[in-house]
DRENBA-597872 format. One record per residue (C-alpha): x, z, y; residue in one letter. Coordinates in Angstrom, 2 decimals, m for minus. Example, Ala and Ser with C-alpha at 12.3 -4.5 7.8 and 13.67 -1.06 7.14 Angstrom:
<nodes>
<node u="12.30" w="7.80" v="m4.50" type="a"/>
<node u="13.67" w="7.14" v="m1.06" type="s"/>
</nodes>
This chain:
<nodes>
<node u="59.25" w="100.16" v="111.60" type="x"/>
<node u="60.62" w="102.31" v="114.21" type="x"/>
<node u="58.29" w="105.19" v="114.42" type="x"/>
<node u="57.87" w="107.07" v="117.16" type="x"/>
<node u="56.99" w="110.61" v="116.70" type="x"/>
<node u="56.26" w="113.45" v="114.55" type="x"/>
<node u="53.37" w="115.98" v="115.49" type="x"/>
<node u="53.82" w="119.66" v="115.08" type="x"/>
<node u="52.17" w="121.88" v="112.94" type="x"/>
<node u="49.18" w="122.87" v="115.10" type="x"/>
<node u="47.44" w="125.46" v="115.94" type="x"/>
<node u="47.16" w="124.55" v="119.53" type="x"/>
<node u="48.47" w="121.46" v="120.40" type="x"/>
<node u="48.80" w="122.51" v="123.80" type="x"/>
<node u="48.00" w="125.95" v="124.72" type="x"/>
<node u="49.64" w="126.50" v="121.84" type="x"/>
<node u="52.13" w="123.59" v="122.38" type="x"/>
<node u="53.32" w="125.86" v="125.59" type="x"/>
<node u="55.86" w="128.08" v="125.41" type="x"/>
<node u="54.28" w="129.96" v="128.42" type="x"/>
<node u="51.00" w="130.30" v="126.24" type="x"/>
<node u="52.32" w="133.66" v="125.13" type="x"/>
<node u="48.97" w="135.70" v="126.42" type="x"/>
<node u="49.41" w="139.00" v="126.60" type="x"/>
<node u="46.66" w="140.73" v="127.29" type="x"/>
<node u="45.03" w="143.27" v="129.64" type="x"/>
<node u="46.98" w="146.38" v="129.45" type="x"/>
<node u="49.75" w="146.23" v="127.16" type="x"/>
<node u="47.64" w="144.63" v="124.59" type="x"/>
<node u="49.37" w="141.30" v="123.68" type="x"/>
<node u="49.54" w="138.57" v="121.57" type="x"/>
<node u="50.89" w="135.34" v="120.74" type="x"/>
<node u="49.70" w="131.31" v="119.86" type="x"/>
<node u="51.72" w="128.98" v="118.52" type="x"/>
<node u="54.12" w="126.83" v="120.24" type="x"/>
<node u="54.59" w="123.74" v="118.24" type="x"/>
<node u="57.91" w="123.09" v="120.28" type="x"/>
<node u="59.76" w="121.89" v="117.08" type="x"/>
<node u="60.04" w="118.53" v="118.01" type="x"/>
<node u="60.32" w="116.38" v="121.25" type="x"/>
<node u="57.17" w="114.51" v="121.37" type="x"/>
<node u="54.55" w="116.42" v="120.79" type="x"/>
<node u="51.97" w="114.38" v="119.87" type="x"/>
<node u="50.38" w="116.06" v="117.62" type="x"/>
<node u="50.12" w="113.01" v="115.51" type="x"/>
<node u="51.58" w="112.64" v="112.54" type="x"/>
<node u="52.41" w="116.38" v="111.59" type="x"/>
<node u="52.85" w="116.25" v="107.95" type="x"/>
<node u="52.95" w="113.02" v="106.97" type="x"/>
<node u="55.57" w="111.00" v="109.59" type="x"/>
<node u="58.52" w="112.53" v="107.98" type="x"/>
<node u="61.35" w="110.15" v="109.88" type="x"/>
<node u="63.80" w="112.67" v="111.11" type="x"/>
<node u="65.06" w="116.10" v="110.24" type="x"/>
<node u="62.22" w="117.25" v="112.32" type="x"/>
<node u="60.39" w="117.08" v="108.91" type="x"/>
<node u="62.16" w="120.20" v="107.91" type="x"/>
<node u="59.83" w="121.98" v="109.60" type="x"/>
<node u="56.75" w="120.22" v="110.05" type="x"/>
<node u="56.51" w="119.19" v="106.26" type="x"/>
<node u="59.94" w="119.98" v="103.90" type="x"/>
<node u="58.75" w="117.77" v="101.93" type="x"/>
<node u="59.91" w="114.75" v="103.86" type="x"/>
<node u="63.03" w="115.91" v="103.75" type="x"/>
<node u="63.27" w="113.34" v="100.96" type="x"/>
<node u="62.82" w="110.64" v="102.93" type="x"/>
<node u="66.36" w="111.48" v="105.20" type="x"/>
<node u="69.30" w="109.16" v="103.79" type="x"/>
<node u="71.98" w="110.34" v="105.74" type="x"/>
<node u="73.11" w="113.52" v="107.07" type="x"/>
<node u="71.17" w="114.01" v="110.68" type="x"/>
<node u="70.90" w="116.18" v="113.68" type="x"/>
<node u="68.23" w="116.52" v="115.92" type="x"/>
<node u="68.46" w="118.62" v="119.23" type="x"/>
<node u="65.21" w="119.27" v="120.87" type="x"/>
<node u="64.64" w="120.20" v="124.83" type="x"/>
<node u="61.33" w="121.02" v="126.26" type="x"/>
<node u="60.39" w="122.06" v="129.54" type="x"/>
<node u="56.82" w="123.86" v="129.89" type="x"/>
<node u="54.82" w="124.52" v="133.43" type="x"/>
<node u="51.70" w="126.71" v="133.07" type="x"/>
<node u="49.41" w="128.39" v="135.08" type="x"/>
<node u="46.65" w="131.11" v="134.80" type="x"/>
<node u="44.12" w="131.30" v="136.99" type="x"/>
<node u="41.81" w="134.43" v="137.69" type="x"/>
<node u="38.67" w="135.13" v="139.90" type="x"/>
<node u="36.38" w="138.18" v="140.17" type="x"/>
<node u="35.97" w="141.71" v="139.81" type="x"/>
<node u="38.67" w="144.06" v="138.14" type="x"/>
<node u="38.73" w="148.22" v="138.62" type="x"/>
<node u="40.00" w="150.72" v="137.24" type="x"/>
<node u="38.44" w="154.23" v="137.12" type="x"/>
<node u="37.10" w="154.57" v="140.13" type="x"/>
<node u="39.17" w="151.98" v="142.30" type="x"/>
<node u="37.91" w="148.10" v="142.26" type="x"/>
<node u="39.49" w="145.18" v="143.51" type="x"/>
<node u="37.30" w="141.36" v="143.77" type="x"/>
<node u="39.84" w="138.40" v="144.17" type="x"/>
<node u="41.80" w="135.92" v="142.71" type="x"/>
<node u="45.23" w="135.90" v="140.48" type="x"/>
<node u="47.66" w="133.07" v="139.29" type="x"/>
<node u="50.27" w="133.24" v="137.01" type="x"/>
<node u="52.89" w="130.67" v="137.00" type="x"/>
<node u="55.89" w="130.43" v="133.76" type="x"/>
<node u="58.41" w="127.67" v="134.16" type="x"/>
<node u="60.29" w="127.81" v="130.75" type="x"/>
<node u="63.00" w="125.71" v="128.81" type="x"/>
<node u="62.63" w="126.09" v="125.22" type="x"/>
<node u="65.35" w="124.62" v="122.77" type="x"/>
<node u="65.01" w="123.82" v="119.13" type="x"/>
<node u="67.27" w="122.27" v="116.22" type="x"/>
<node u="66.89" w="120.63" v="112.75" type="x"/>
<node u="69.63" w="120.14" v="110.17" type="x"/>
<node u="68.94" w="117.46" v="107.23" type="x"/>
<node u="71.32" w="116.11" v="104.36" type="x"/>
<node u="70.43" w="114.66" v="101.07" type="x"/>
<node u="72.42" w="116.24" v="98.20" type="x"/>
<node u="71.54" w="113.34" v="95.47" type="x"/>
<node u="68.65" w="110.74" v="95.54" type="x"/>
<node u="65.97" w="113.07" v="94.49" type="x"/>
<node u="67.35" w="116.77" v="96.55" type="x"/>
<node u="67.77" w="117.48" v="99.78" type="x"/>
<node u="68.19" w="120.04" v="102.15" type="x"/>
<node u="67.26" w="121.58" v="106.07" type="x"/>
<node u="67.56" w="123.67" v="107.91" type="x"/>
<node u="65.54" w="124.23" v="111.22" type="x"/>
<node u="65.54" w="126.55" v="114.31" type="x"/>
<node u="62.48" w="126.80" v="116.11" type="x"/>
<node u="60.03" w="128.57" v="118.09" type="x"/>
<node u="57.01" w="128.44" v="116.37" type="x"/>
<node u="55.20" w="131.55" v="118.77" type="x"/>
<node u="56.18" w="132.62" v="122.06" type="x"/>
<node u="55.56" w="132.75" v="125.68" type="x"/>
<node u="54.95" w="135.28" v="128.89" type="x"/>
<node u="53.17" w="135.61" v="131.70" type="x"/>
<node u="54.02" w="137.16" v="135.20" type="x"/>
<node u="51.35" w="138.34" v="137.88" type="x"/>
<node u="53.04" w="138.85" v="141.04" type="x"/>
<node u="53.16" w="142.76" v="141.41" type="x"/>
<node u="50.27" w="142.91" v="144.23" type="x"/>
<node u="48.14" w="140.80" v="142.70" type="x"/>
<node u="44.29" w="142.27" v="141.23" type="x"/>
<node u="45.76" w="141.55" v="137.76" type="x"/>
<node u="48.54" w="144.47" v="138.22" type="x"/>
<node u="46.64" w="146.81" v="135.57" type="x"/>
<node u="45.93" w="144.70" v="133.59" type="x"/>
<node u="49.10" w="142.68" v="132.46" type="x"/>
<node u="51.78" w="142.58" v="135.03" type="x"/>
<node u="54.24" w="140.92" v="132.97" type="x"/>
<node u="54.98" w="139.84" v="129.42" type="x"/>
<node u="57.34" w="137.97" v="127.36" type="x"/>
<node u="57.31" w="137.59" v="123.95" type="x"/>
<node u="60.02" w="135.35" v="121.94" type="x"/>
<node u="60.09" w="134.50" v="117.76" type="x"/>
<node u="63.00" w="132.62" v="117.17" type="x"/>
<node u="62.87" w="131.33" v="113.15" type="x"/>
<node u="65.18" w="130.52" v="111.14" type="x"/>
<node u="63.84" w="127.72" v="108.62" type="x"/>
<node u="65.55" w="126.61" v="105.44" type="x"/>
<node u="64.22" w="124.63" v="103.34" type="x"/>
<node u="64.64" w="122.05" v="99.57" type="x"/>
<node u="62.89" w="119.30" v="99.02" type="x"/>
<node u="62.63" w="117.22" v="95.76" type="x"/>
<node u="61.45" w="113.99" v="94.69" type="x"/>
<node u="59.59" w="113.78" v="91.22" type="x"/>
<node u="58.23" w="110.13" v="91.39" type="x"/>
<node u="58.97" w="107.32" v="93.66" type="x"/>
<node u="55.51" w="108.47" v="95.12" type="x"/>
<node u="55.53" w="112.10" v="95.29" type="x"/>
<node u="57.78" w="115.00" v="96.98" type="x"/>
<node u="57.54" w="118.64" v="97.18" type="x"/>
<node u="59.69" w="120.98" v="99.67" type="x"/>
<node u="59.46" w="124.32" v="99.88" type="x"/>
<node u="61.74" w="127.25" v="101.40" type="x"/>
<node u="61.78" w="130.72" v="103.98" type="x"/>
<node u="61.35" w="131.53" v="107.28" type="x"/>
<node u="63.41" w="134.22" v="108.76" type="x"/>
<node u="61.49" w="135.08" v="112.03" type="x"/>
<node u="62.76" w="137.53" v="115.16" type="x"/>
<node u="60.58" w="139.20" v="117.23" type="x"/>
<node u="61.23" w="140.62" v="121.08" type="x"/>
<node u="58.18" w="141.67" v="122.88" type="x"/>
<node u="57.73" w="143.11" v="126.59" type="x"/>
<node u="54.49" w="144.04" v="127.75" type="x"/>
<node u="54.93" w="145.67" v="131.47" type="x"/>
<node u="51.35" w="146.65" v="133.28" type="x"/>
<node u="50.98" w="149.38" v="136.34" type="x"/>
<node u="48.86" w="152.39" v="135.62" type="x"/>
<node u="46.48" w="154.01" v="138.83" type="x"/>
<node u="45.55" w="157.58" v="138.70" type="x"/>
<node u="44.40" w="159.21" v="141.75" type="x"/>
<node u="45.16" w="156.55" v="144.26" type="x"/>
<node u="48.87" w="156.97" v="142.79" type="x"/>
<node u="50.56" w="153.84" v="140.75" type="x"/>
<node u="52.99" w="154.15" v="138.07" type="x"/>
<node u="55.23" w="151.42" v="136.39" type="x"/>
<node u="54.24" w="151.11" v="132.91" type="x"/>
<node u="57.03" w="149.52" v="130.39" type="x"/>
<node u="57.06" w="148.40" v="126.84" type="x"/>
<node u="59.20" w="146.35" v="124.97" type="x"/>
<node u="61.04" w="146.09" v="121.32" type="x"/>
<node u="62.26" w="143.89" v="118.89" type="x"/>
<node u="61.71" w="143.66" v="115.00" type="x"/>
<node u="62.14" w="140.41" v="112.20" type="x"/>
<node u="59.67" w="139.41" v="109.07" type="x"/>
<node u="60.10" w="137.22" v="106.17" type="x"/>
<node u="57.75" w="134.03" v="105.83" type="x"/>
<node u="57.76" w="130.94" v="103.68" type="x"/>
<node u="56.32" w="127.52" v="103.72" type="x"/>
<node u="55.71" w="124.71" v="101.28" type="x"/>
<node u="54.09" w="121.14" v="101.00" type="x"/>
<node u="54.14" w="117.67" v="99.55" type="x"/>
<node u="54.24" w="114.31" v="100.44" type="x"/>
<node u="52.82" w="111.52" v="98.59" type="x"/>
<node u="53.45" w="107.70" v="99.40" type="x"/>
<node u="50.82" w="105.42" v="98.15" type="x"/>
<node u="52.98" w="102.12" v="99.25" type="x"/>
<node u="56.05" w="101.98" v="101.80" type="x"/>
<node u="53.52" w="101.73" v="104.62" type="x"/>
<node u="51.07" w="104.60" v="103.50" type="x"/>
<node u="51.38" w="108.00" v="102.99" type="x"/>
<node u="49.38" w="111.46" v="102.85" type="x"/>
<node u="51.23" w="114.67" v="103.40" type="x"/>
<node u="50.21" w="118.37" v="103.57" type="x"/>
<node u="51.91" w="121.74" v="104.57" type="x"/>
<node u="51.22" w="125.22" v="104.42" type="x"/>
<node u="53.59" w="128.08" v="106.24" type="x"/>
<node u="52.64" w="131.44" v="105.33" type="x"/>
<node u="51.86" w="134.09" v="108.04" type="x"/>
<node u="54.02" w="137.00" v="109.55" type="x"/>
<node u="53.41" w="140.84" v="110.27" type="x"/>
<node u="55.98" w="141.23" v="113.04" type="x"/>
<node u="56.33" w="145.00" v="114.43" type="x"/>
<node u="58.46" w="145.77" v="117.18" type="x"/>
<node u="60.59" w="149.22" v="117.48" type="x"/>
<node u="62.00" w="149.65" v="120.66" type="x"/>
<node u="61.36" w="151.93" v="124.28" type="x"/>
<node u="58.42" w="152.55" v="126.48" type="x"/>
<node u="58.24" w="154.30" v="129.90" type="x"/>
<node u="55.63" w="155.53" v="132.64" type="x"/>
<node u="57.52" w="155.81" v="135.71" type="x"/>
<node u="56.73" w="158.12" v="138.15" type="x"/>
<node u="54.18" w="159.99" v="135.99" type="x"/>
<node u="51.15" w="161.94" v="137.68" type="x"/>
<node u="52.40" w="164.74" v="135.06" type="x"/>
<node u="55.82" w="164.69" v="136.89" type="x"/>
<node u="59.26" w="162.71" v="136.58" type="x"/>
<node u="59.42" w="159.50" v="134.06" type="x"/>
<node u="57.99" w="159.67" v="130.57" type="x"/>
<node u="59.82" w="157.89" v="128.22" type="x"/>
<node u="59.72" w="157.13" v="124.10" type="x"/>
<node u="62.03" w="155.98" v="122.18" type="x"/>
<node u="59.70" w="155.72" v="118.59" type="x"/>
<node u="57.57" w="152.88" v="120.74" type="x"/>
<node u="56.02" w="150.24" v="118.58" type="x"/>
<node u="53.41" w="147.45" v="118.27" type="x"/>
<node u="52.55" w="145.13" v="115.51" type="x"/>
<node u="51.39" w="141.42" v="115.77" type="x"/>
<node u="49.57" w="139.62" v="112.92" type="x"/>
<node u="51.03" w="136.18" v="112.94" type="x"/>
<node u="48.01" w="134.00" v="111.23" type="x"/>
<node u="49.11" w="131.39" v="108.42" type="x"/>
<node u="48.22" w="128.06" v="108.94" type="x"/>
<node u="47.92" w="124.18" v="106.79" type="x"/>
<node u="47.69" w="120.92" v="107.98" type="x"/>
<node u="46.86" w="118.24" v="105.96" type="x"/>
<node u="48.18" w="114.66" v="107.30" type="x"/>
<node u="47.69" w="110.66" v="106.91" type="x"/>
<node u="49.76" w="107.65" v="108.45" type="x"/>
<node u="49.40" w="104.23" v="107.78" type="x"/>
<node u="51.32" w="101.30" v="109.13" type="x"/>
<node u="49.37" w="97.47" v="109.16" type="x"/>
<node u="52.68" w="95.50" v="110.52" type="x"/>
<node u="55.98" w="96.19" v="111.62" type="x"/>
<node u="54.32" w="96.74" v="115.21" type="x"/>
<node u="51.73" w="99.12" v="114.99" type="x"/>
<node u="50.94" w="102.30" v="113.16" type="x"/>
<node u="48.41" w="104.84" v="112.95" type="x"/>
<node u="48.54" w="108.67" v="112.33" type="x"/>
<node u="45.43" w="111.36" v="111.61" type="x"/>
<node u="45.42" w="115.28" v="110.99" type="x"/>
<node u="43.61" w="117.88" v="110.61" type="x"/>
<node u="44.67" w="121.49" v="110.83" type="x"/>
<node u="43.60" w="124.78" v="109.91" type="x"/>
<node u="44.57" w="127.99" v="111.21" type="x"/>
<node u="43.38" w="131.73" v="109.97" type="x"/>
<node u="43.30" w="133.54" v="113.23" type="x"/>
<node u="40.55" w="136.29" v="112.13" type="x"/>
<node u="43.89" w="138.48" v="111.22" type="x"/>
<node u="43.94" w="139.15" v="114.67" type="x"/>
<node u="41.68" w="141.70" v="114.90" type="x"/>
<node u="43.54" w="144.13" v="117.86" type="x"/>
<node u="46.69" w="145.19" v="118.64" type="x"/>
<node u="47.40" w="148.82" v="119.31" type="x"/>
<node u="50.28" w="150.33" v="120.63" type="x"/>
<node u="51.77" w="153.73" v="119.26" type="x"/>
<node u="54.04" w="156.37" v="120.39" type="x"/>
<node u="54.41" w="154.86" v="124.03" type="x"/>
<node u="54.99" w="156.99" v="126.99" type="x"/>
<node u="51.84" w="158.16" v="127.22" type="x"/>
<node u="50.89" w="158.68" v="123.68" type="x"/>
<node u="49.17" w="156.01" v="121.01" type="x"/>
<node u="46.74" w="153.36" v="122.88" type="x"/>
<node u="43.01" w="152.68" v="121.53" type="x"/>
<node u="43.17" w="149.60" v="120.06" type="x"/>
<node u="42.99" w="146.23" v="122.26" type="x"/>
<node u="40.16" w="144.22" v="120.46" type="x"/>
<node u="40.61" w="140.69" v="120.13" type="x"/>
<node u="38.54" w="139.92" v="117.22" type="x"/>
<node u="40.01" w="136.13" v="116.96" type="x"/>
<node u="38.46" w="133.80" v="114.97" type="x"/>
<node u="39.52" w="131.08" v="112.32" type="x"/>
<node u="40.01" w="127.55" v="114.30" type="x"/>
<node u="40.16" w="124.19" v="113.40" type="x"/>
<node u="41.86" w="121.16" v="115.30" type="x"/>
<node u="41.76" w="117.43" v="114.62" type="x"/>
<node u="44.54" w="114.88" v="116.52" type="x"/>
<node u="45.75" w="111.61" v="116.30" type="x"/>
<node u="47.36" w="108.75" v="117.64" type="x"/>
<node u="48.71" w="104.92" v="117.99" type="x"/>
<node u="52.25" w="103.99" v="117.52" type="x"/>
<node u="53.33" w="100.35" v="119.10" type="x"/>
<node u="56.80" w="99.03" v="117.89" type="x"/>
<node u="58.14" w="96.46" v="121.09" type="x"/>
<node u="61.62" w="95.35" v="119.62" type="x"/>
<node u="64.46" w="97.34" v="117.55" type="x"/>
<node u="65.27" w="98.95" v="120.56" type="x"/>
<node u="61.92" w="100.40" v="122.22" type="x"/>
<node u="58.89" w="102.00" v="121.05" type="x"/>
<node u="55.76" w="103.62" v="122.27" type="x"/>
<node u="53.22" w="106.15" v="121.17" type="x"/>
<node u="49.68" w="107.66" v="122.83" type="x"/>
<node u="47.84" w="110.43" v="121.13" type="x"/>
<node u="44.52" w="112.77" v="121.47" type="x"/>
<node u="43.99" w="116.31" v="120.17" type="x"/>
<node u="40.60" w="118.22" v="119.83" type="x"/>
<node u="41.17" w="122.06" v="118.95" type="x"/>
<node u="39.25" w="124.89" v="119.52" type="x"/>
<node u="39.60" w="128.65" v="120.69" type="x"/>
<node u="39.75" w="131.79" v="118.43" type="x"/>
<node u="39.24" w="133.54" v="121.78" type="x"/>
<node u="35.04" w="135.31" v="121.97" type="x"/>
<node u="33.54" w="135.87" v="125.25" type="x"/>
<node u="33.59" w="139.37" v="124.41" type="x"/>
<node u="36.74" w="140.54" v="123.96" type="x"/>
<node u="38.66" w="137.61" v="126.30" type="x"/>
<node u="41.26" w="138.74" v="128.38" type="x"/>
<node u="42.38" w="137.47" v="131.69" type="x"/>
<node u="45.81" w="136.57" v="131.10" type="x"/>
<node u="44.74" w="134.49" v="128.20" type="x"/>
<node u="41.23" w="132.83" v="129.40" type="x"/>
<node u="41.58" w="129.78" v="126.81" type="x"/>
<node u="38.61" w="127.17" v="126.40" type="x"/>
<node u="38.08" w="124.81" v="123.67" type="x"/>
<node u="40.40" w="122.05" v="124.80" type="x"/>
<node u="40.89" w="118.44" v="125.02" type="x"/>
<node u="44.95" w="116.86" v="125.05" type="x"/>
<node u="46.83" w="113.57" v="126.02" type="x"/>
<node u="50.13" w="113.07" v="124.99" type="x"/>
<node u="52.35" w="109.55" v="125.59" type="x"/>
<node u="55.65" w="109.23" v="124.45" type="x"/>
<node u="58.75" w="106.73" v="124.61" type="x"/>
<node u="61.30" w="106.19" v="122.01" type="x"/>
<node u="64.98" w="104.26" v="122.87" type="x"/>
<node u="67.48" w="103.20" v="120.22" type="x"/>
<node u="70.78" w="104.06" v="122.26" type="x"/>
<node u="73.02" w="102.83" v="119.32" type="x"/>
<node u="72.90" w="102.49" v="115.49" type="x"/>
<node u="73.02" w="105.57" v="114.99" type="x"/>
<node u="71.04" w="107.66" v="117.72" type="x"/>
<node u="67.90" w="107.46" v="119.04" type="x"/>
<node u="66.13" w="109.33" v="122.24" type="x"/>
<node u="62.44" w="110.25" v="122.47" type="x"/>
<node u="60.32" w="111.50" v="125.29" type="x"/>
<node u="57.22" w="112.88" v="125.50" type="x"/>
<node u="54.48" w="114.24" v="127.76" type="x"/>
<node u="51.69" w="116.32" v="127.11" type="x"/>
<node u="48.23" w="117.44" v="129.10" type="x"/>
<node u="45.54" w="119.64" v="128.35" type="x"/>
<node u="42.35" w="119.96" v="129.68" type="x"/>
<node u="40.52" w="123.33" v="129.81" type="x"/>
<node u="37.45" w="124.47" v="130.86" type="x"/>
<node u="36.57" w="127.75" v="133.11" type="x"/>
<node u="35.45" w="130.53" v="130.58" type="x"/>
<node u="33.84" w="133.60" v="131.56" type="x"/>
<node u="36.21" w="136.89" v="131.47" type="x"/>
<node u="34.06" w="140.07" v="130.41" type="x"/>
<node u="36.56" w="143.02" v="129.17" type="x"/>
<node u="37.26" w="146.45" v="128.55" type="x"/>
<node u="40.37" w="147.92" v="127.94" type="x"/>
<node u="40.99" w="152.05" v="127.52" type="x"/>
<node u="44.05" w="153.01" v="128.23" type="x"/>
<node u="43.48" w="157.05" v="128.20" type="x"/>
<node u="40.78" w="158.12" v="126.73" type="x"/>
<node u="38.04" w="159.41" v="129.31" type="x"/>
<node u="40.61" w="159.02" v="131.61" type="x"/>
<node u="42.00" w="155.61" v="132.27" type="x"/>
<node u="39.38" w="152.60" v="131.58" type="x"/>
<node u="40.22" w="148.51" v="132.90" type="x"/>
<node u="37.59" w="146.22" v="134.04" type="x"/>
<node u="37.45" w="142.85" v="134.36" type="x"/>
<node u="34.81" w="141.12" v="135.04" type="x"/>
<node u="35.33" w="137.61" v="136.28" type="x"/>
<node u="36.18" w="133.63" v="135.19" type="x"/>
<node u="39.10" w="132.19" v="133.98" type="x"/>
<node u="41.15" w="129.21" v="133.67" type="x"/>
<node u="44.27" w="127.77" v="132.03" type="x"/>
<node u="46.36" w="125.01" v="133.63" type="x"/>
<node u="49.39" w="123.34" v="131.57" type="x"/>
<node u="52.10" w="120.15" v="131.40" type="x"/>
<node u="54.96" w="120.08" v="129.60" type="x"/>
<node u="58.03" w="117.50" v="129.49" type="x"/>
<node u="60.41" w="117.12" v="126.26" type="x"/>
<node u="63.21" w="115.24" v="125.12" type="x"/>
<node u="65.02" w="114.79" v="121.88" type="x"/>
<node u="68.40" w="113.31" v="120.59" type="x"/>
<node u="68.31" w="111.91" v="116.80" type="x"/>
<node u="71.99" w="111.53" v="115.05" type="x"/>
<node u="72.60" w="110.12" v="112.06" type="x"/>
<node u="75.92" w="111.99" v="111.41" type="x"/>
<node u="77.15" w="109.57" v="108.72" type="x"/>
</nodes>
C-alpha cells in the first residue's frame, strides 16, 4: 500500500509543529517547544509506527529496518504564525493598555539518510530541527519590554542503527548531537529613558534516542520511541545600550540555560485493504523540567529567575490514509494536545491554549523511484488570560502584563523521497 505519511514525534503537533513557536518570553526569559518539522506531512499520525521512508530515522530508528534500498529524503516547510496581545503592560511607573502582534514567516529545512547494511542492520542518519523558533514585536509596539525579539535555532544531528531480531520485532537506537543559538533582545525604561537590551549565544549537548517496532502481520504494527532530553547553555555577549549609568554596558561571560524535556510516543497502524489505512498515537512529554530560565552575567548583572513552572503534557492524534491508484494517495488527520503553560506564570509572547489540529496531505508517485508529499496543517487555539511578572532589577525594574492572549498558526510542507538504488 502506498502510505502516505509519517507523524512526528510530538510534543505539539502544531504550536510545537511551528518553527515560529519558539516563545521567548517577557524580558529575556525564553524558551523553546518542539517543532516536529522532521518530515513533510505533518500529520501527526503515524509517528512511531509508519516507518516507510528514511524519515523513520528520526521519528522511530527502529524502522529503519524496514528501508530496502539506500534513500534520501529532503524536507521543506514553510511556517506563518502570529501572536496576538491585548491589555495592560507597565513597567515601573510607566503603563501602556493596547494591543501587539507578532508575525514569523520562516522556511525550515530538514534531511534523512537511510541504507541497509545486511537484511537484519541498517543505518541513518537525520538532520532536523526538533526545537526552534522566534518572535519579533515591532519596536513601538506595548510588548517592547517585554520581548522585542527572539530567535532561537537547535539544529541536531541524528545517527542512528537499527536491527532486526525476529521477522516481527526491531530495535534502533543511536545519538543526537544538538546546537544551540539563542537571541533574546527586549528594551529596558528607566526614567522615561529607553535602552536596547541584547542577548544572544550559542552552545551544543549530547542526547540519545531509542525504540522498537513490532509487526504483528504485514498490515499491523505497534511501534514506540523514546529521545532523551537536552541541557543546552548558551555562552556568548550581552549589551545595554545607552545605559542610564553612562555609555554601553557590555559582557562577554553572558549565558542562559534551557532544559530541553525528554519525550515517548507510543504508536499503532493498521491497514484493512490495499486502500485504506489507519494510524493512532499517543505521546508523552516531561515538561515540568522547565521550571525558569535565568540569565547570568548579562550587561546588567545576573537576572531573577523567569518562572515558567511548565507542566508534564499529554497529546493523542490520528488519522485516515486512502490509497486512489499506484500513483496518488491521500491522508486527513486530528491532534488533541494540551499546554504545559499555567495561568500564572504565562507570558505574552507565548499565550498557548490547549489546542485542537487538522492536517490533510497529498502524496504523488513521480517515477519508480521518487515520490512527493504535501501537507497542510491548522491549529486552533483559544484566548488565554496573560497575568505576569517579570523582575528585571531588583527593586528597580519590575514588567507587567496584565492582559489576554492568542496564538494564530498555518504551515505548508513538501518532501522529495529517493530511492538512490
Amino acid at each position: 500500500m502506498n502510505k502516505l505519511f509519517r507523524s512526528l514525534p510530538l510534543r505539539e503537533f502544531c504550536s510545537g509543529i511551528l518553527f515560529a513557536w519558539l516563545f521567548l518570553p517577557s524580558v529575556a526569559h525564553a524558551s523553546g517547544v518542539r517543532a516536529p518539522l522532521e518530515t513533510g506531512q505533518y500529520v501527526g499520525i503515524g509517528g512511531a509506527a509508519i516507518a516507510d521512508d528514511a524519515t523513520t530515522n528520526y521519528t522511530n530508528a527502529a524502522g529503519l529496518t524496514r528501508i530496502d534500498t539506500e534513500q534520501v529524503v529532503l524536507v521543506g516547510t514553510g511556517v506563518l504564525a502570529t501572536t496576538r496581545f491585548e491589555g495592560d503592560i507597565s513597567m515601573g511607573r510607566s503603563a501602556e493598555t493596547g494591543k501587539a502582534t507578532a508575525n514569523v514567516l520562516a522556511a525550515i529545512p530538514a534531511f534523512h539518510y537511510a541504507m541497509p547494511l545486511t537484511d537484519r542492520i541498517a543505518i541513518g542518519t537525520s538532520v532536523t530541527m526538533p526545537f526552534g523558533g522566534g518572535t519579533d514585536y515591532p519596536e513601538d509596539s506595548i510588548a517592547r519590554t517585554t520581548v522585542l525579539k527572539g530567535q532561537m535555532f537547535t539544529p541536531t544531528l541524528t545517527q542512528s542503527v537499527a536491527y532486526r531480531f525476529t521477522d516481527h520485532l526491531s530495535i534502533g537506537a543511536g545519538l543526537d548531537l544538538q546546537l544551540f543559538w539563542s537571541t533574546i533582545n527586549n528594551v529596558i525604561e528607566i526614567n522615561n529613558r529607553q535602552a536596547a537590551f541584547n542577548n544572544s549565544g550559542t552552545g551544543w549537548d549530547m542526547g540519545w534516542h531509542v525504540g522498537g517496532l513490532y509487526e504483528f502481520t504485514p498490515r499491523t504494527r505497534f511501534g514506540v520511541s523514546y529521545h532523551s532530553g537536552t541541557d543546552q547553555t548558551a555562552y556568548g555577549t550581552s549589551t545595554l545600550e545607552p545605559s542610564e549609568l553612562g555609555g554601553e554596558l557590555e559582557s562577554n561571560d553572558y549565558n542562559v540555560t534551557f532544559n530541553f524535556p525528554a519525550y515517548i510516543v507510543l504508536s499503532g497502524y493498521h491497514e484493512f485493504n490495499d486502500r485504506w489505512a489507519v494510524a493512532l498515537n499517543y505521546s508523552y512529554t516531561w515538561w515540568d523540567v522547565y521550571k525558569a530560565i535565568t540569565l547570568k552575567d548579562t550587561a546588567i548583572g545576573d537576572l531573577p529567575p523567569g518562572e515558567q513552572n511548565f507542566s508534564n503534557t499529554w497529546a493523542i492524534s490520528g488519522g485516515v490514509y486512502f490509497t486512489l491508484n499506484n500513483k496518488w494517495s491521500f491522508a486527513v488527520g486530528g491532534l488533541r494536545d494540551h499546554t504545559p503553560t499555567n495561568d500564572v506564570d504565562r507570558e505574552i509572547a507565548f499565550p498557548e491554549s490547549d489546542v485542537w489540529a487538522i492536517n490533510v496531505a497529498v502524496r504523488y508517485k513521480m517515477a519508480s523511484n521518487m515520490v512527493v508529499d504535501l501537507g497542510y496543517a491548522h491549529p486552533f487555539y483559544e484566548e488565554v488570560d496573560v497575568n505576569n511578572v517579570n523582575v528585571i532589577i531588583e527593586d528597580i525594574v519590575e514588567i507587567r502584563a496584565n492582559g489576554v492572549g492568542r496564538l494564530y498558526a498555518d504551515a505548508l510542507s513538501l518532501q522529495l523521497t529517493w530511492n538512490v538504488r
